[in-house]
C-alpha positions in Angstrom: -2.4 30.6 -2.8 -3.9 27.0 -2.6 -2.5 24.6 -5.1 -5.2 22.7 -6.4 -4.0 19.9 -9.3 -6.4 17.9 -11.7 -4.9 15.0 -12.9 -6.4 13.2 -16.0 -5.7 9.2 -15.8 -5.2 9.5 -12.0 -5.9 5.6 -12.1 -2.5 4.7 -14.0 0.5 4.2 -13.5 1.8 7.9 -13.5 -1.3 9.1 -12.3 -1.5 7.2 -8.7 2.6 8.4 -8.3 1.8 11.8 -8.9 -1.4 12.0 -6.9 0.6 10.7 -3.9 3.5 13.1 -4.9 1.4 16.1 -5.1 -0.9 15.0 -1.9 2.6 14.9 0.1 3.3 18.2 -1.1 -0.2 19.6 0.1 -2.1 19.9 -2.8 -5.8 19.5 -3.2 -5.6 16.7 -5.6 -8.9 15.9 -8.3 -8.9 13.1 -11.0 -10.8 12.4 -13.8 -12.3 8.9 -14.3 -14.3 7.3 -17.1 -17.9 6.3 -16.0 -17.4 2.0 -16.9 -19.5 -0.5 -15.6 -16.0 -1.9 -13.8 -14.1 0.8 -11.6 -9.7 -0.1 -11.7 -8.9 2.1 -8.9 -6.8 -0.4 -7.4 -3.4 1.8 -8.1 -5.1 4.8 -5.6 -7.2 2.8 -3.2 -5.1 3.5 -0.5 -5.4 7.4 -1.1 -8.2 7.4 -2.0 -10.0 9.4 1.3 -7.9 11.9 0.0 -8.5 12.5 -3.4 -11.7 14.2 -5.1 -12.7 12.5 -8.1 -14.9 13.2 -11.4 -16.7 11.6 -14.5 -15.3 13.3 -17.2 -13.9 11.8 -20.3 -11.4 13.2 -23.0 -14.1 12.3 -25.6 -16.9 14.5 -24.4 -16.0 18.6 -24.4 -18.8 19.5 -22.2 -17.7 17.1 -19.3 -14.2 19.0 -19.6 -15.3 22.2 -19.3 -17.9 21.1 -16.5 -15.0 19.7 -14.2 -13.0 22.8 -14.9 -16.0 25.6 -13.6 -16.3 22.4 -10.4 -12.9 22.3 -9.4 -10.8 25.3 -10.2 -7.7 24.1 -10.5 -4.3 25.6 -10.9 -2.6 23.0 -12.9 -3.5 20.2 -14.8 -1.9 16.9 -15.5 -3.2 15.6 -18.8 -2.3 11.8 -18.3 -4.6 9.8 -20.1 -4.7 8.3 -23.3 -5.0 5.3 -25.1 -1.3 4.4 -24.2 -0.9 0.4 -25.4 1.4 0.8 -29.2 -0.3 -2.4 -30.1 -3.9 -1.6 -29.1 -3.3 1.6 -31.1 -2.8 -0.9 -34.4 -6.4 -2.4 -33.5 -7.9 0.2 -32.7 -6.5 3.3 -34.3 -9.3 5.8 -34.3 -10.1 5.7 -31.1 -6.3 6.0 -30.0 -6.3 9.4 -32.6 -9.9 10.3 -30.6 -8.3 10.0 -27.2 -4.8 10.5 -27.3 -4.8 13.2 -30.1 -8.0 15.1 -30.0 -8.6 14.4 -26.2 -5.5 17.1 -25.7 -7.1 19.8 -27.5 -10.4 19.0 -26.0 -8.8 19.8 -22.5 -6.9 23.4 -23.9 -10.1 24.1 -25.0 -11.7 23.9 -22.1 -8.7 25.2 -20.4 -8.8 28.4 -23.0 -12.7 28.9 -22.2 -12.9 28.6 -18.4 -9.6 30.1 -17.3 -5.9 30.3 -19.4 -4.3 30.6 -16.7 -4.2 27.0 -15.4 -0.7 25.6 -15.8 -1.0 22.6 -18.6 1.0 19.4 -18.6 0.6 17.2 -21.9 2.0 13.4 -21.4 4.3 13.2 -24.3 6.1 10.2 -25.5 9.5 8.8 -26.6 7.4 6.7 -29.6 7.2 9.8 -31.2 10.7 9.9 -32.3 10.1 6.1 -34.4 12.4 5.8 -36.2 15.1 7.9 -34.8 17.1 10.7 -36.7 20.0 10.9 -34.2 21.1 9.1 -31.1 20.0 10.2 -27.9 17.2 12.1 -28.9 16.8 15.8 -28.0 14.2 18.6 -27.7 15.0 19.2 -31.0 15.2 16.0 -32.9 13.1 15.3 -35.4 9.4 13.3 -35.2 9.0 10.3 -37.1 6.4 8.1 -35.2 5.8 4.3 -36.3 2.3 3.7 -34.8 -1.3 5.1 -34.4 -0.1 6.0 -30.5 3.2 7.8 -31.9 1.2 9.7 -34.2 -1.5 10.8 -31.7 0.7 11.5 -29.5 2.7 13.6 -31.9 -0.5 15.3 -32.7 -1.3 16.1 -29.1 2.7 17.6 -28.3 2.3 19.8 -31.4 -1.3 21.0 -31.1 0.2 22.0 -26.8 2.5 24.3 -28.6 0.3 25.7 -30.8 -1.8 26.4 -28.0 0.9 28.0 -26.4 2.3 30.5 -28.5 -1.2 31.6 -30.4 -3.1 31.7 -26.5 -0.2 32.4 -24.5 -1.2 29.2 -22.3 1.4 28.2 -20.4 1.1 24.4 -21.8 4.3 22.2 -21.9 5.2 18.8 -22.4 7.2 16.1 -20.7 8.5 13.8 -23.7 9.1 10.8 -21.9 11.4 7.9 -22.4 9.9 4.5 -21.3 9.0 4.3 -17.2 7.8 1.1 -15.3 7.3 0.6 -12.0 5.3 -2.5 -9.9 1.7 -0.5 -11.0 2.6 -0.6 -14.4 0.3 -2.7 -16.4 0.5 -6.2 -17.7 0.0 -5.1 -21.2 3.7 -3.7 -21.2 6.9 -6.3 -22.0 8.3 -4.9 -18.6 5.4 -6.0 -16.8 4.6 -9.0 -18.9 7.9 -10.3 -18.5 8.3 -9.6 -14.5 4.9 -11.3 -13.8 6.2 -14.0 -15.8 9.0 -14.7 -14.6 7.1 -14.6 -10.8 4.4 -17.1 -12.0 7.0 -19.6 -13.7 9.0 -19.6 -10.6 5.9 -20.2 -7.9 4.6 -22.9 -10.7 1.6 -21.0 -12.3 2.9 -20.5 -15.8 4.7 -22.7 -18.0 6.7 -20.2 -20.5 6.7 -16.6 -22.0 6.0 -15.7 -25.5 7.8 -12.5 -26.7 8.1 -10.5 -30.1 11.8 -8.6 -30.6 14.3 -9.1 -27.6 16.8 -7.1 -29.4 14.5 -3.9 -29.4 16.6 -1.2 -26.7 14.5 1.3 -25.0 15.6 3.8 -22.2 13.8 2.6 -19.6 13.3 4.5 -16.1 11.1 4.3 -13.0 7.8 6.2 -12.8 8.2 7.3 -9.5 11.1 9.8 -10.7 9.3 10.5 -13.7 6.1 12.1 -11.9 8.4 14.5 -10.8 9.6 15.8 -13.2 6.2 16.7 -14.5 5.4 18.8 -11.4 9.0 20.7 -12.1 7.8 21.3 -15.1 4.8 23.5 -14.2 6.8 25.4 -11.7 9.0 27.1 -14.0 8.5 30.7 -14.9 8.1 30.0 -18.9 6.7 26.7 -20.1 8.7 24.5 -21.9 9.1 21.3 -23.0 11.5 18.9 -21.9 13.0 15.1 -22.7 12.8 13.3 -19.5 14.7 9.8 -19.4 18.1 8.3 -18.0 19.9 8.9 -21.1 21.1 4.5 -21.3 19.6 1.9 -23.2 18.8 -1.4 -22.5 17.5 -4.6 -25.0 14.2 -6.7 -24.2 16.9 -9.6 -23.9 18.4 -7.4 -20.8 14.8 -7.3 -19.3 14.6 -10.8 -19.6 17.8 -11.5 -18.2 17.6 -9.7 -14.9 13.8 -10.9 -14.2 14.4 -14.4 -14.2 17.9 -14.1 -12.5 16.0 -12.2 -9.8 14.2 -15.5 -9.1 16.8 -18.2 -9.9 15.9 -19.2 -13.5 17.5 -19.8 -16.5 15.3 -17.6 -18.8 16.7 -20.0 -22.3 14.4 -22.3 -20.6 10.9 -20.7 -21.0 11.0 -18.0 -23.5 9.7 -18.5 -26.7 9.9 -16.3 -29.8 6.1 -15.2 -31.4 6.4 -13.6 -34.2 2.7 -12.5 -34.2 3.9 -10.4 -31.4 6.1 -8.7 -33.8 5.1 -4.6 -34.9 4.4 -3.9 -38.2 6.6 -0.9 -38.1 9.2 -1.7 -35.5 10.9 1.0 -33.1 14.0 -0.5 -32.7 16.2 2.0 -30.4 15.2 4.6 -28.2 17.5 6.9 -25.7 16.4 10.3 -24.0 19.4 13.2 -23.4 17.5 14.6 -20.3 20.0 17.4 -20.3 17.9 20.4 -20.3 15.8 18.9 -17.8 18.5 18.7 -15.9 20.1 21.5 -16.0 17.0 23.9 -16.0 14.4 21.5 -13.8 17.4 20.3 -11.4 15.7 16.5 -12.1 17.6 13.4 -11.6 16.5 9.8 -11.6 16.6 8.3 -8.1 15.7 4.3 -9.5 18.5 2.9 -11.9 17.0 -0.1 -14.4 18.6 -3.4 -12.2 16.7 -2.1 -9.0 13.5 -1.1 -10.8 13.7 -4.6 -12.2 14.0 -6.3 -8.8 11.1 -4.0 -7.2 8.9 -4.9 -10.1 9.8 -8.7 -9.6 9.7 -8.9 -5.6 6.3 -6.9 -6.6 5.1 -9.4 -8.5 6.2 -12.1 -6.8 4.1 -11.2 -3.9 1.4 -10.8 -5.9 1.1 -14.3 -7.4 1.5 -15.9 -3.7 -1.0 -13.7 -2.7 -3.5 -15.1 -5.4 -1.9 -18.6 -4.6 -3.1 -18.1 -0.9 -6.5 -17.2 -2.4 -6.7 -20.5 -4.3 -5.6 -22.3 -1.5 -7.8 -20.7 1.5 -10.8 -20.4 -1.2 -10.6 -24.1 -1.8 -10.5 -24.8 2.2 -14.0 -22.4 2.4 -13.5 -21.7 5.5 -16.1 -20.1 8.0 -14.0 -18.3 10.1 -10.8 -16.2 9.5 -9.2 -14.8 13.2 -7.1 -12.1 12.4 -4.9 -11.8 15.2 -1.2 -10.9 13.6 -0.5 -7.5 14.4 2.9 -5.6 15.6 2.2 -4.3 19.7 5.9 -4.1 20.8 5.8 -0.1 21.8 9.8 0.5 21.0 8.1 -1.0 17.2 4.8 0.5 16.9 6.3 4.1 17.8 5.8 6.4 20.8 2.6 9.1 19.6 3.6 8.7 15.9 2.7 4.8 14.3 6.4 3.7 12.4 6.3 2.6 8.7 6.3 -0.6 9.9 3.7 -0.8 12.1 1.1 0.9 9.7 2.1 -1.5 6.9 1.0 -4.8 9.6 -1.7 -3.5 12.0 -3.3 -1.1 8.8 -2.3 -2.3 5.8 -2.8 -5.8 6.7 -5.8 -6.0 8.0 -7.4 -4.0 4.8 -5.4 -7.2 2.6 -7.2 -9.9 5.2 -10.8 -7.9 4.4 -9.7 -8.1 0.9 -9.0 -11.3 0.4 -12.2 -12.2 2.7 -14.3 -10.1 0.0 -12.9 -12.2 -2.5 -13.8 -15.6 -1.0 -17.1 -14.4 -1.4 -19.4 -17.0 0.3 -20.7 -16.4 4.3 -16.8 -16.3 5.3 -17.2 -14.6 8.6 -13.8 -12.2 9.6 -13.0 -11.8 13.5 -10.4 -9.4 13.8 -8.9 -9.2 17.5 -8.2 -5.3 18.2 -6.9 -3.9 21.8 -7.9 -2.3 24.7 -5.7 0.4 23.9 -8.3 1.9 21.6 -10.2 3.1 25.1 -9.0 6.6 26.3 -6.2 6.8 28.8 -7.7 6.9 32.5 -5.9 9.1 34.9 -7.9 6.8 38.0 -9.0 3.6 38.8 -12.8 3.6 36.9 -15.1 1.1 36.8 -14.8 -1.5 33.9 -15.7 0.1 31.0 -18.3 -1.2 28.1 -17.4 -1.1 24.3 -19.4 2.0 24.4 -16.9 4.0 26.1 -14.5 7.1 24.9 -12.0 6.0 21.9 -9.1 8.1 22.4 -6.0 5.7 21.7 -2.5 7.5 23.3 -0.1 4.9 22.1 0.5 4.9 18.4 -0.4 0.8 18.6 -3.4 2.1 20.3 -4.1 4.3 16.8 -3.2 1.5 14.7 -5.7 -0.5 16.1 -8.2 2.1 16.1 -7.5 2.9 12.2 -7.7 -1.2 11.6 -11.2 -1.0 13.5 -12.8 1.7 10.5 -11.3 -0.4 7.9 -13.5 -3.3 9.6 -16.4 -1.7 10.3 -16.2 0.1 6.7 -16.4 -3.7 5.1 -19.5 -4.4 7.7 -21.1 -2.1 5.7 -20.4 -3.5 2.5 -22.0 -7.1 3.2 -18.7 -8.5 4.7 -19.8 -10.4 8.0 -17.3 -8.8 10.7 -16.7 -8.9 14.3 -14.3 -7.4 16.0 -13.0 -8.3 19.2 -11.2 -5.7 22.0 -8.9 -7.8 23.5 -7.8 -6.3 27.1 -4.0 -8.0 28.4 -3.4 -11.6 28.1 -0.7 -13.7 28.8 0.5 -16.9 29.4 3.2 -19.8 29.1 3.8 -19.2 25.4 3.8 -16.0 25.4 6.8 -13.8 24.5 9.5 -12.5 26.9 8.9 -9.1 25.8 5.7 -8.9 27.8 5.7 -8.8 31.3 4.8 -11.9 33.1 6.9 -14.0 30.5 9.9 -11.5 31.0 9.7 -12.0 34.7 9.4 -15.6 34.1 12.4 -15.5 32.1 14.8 -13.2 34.4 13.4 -15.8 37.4 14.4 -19.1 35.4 17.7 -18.0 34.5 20.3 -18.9 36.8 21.5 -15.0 37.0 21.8 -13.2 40.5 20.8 -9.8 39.2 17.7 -8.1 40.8 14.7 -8.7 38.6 13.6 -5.5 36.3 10.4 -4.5 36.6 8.8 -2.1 34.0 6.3 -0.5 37.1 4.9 -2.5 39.8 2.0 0.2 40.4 0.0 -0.3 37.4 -3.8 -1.4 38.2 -4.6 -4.4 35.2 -7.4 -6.5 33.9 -5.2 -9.6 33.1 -6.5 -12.7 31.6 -5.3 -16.1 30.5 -4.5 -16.4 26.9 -6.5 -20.0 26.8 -9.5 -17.8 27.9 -9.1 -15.3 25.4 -8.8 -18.0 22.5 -11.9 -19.8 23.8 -13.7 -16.6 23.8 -12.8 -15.3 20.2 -13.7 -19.3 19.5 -17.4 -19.0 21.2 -18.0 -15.3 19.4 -16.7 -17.1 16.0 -20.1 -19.5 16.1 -22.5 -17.0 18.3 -21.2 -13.9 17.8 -23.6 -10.8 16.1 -22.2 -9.6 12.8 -21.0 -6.2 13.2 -20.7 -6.3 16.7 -18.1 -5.4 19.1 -17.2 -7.3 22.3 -14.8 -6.4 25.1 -12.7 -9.9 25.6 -10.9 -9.5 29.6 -11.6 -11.0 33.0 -13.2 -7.9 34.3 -11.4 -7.6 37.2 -8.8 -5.2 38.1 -4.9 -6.6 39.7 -1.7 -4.7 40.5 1.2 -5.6 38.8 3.2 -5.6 42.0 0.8 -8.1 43.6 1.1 -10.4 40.1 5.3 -10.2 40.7 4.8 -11.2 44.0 2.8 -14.3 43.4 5.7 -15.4 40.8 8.4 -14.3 43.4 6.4 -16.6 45.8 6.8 -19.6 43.6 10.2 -18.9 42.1 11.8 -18.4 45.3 14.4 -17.8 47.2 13.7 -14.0 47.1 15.4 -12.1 44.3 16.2 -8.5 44.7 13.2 -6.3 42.7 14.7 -3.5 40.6 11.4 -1.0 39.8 12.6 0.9 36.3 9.5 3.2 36.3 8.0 4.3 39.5 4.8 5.0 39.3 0.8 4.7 39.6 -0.4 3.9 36.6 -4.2 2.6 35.5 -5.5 0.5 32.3 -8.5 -0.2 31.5 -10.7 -2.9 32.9 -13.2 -5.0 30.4 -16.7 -4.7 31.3 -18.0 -8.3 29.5 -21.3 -8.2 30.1 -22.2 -8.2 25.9 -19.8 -11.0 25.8 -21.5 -13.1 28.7 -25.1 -12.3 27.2 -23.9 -13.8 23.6 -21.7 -16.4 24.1 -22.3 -17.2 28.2 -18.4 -17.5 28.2 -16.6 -17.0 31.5 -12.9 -17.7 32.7 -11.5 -21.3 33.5 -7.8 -19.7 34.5 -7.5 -18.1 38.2 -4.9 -15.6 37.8 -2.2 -17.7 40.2 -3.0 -20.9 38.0 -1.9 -18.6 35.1 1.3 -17.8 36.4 2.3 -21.0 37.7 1.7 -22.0 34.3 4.0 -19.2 33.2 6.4 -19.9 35.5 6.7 -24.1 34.9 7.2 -23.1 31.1 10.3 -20.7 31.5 11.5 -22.7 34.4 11.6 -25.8 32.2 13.1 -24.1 29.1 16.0 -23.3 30.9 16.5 -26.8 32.6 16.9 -27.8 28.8 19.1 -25.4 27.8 21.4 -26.1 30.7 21.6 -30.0 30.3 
């Protein structure tokens, strides 16, 4: 049967961890949004090709039942609410609207369109207040201390009911306190982690907090999430405490923050009693037992290293928005985008590695990002690869940015992935052009590409034949001061949106290039072949380049490697002297 899940709050915290939970375990995955004039879908940007979402809100039963008949699902993950204990003192009947009487919208609609959907209600730890007995069970007693306990209170008890008078199968997830880096800024964990980040990199001068001694059971959302699927794939629905069972103070929080970034934190906190409750929840602490015993759960995340991911998190953030300040300040016209991984044992085989997602894709969508955000007529050149073409079996004539894109190599489909996200932010105003680079090299370039690794092997004062990679593979090399002259000329005449081919446009054997080196390097060093072979790239046709910019190359090939050659040759005089 398909598993499809709707997830209410699938911009939150728990929300964007269980979406990527349940997408990894191959369901359909639907969300709920609020219709707002300002969309916070930051926490599931990077999914979000894979998720189908809805306007629906908790405060509107038609809109519930509506999404239901749309999307069909199997099980639903009712995750939002009005979640912020002190917003819930400001603004109390809208937390009762939402967090209370938002839950029984939902069964409703559940009980209308189709009882058999699987039901998970978001419960909460604040509903215990002030606590009757220490850790807190399944069965201990309510005695919430805020407009958000008591809503949420509301919307556990009014699940049950549900349960046992409609036979739903509804449960909750009580759950102790969960952070993670998504977790929002309106929560001490958060509030003190970005502090802590901002007073170390100089933007922010100290930290005003209400009770350090309060102790909460605090966990990492990533285990939490789930949990909450477990829960939906029992055969009787239950409801279950879901924390790590120890307690920690605000003080602890503190403490580990600012020692994660080499501060004393006696120096910048100071003590606000406006931030004070007016009915304090001093202790909390979940006995997961049941869940696991009957669920098999365990947390994965213990509280010191959820604490240092939140801080490294935030860390990066704030130089991130540093780098903003800095590179808005320096308006620049141009941004060249050139950093990328291409070693192939790095970039993977067929298959791109973690690694070489989170630079060649990942990083190019945070350059378009923080080129949106410079606003202005900031133009973005991002260099991609001839390894985007299709993989030619012959020699074929050079080929135009027209042709076949088939990348074999995972850099190849790195590249290729980079190129969408480019072309995507074309299409939302951002003034792009991006730039297939075909292979370069040069005297700086390093020894783990050819020329310079022949170079090398040449300059050294070993008698070793020389590896060679293959000296049957048919190239269009050009000389890296050609390349950065071109990407220069297409910077100032360049067509936004474009794509240009950046290559000599002729085709050379690799054998022939070794030859000319081995000519120069002399006296004649034994050639050791690795990979025998005939082998054929792709040559550049640059015609659109030549049309736009009138660029053509200054470097002959055998000025390019005696270049090379001076460079290694000298390095290695130095290191022997």
């Amino acid at each position: 049967m398909e598993r499809r899940a709707l997830i209410t709050g699938i911009t939150g915290q728990d929300g964007s961890y269980l979406a990527e939970f349940l997408l990894a375990s191959g369901y359909e995955v639907h969300g709920i949004v609020r219709r707002s004039s300002t969309e916070a879908s930051e926490r599931i940007d990077h999914i979000a090709d894979q998720l189908v979402l809805h306007q629906a809100d908790l405060l509107d039963q038609l809109s519930l039942v509506r999404v239901l008949e749309e999307t069909r699902p199997t099980e639903i993950y009712n995750l939002a609410a009005q979640s912020f204990v002190a917003t819930s003192w400001e603004q109390p009947l809208l937390t009762g609207e939402v967090t209370a009487l938002g839950v029984t919208r939902m069964l409703e609609a559940i009980r209308l369109v189709d009882p058999s959907i699987r039901f998970y209600q978001a419960s909460s730890s604040e509903m215990f207040g002030r606590v009757q007995e220490e850790p807190q069970t399944e069965r201990t007693a309510f005695w919430p201390r805020s407009p958000y306990g008591v809503a949420k209170t509301y919307g556990h008890w009014i699940t049950v009911n549900y349960r046992e008078s409609f036979n739903l199968f509804a449960c909750s997830g009580i759950l102790f306190n969960h952070e993670s880096p998504r977790r929002g800024k309106e929560f001490v964990t958060r509030k003190v982690t970005d502090a802590a980040a901002r007073i170390k990199l100089g933007k922010q001068k100290t930290l005003k907090l209400g009770n350090l001694e309060a102790l909460r059971d605090w966990g990492f959302a990533g285990d939490y999430v789930k949990a909450m699927w477990l829960m939906l794939q029992q055969d009787e629905p239950q409801d279950y405490v879901v924390g790590t069972g120890i307690k920690h103070s605000v003080r602890d929080l503190v403490l580990l923050a600012f020692d994660r970034v080499g501060l004393d934190p006696t120096e910048y906190i100071e003590i606000d009693p406006a931030l004070l409750r007016p009915a304090e929840v001093s202790t909390l602490c979940g006995d997961s037992s049941k869940a696991r015993a009957q669920l098999g759960w365990t947390p994965s995340v213990n509280f010191e290293q959820m604490i240092a991911m939140m801080v490294d998190a935030d860390l990066e953030r704030v130089q991130r928005e540093i780098v903003i300040e800095q590179i808005r300040a320096a308006a620049p016209d141009w941004i060249f985008h050139l950093a990328a991984l291409s070693v192939p044992r790095e970039c993977g085989r067929d298959t791109p590695t973690e690694q070489a997602t989170a630079v060649n894709i990942d990083g190019t969508a945070r350059v378009l990002d923080l080129a949106a955000k410079l606003g202005g007529n900031t133009r973005v050149l991002f260099i991609s690869s001839s390894h985007v073409y299709a993989p030619l079996t012959e020699k074929s004539p050079p080929l135009s940015e027209d042709a076949p894109l088939a990348p074999r190599s995972a850099y190849g489909k790195t590249k290729l992935e980079a190129e969408s996200l480019v072309t995507a932010a074309g299409s939302k105003g951002l003034d792009t052009i991006t730039i297939r680079a075909f292979q370069h090299t040069g005297p700086r370039q390093s020894t783990q590409m050819m020329l310079p690794e022949w170079a090398d092997q040449f300059a050294s004062s070993s008698t070793d034949p020389i590896k060679a990679y293959n000296c049957d593979t048919w190239i269009d090399l050009t000389d890296v001061r050609d390349v950065v002259r071109a990407y220069r000329l297409l910077a100032e005449r360049g067509t936004p949106g474009e794509t240009y081919n950046v290559g000599s446009g002729t085709c050379r054997r690799t054998g022939d290039i070794l030859k000319i080196l081995q000519d120069m390097a002399g006296p004649n060093r034994e050639i050791e072949e690795l990979k025998p072979g005939v082998h054929y790239d792709p040559v550049a046709n640059i015609d659109r380049l030549v049309r736009t910019t009138g660029w053509q190359p200054d470097f002959s090939l055998e000025q390019t490697v005696a270049d090379t050659w001076a460079y290694f040759k000298g390095l290695h005089e130095h290191t022997s002297q």
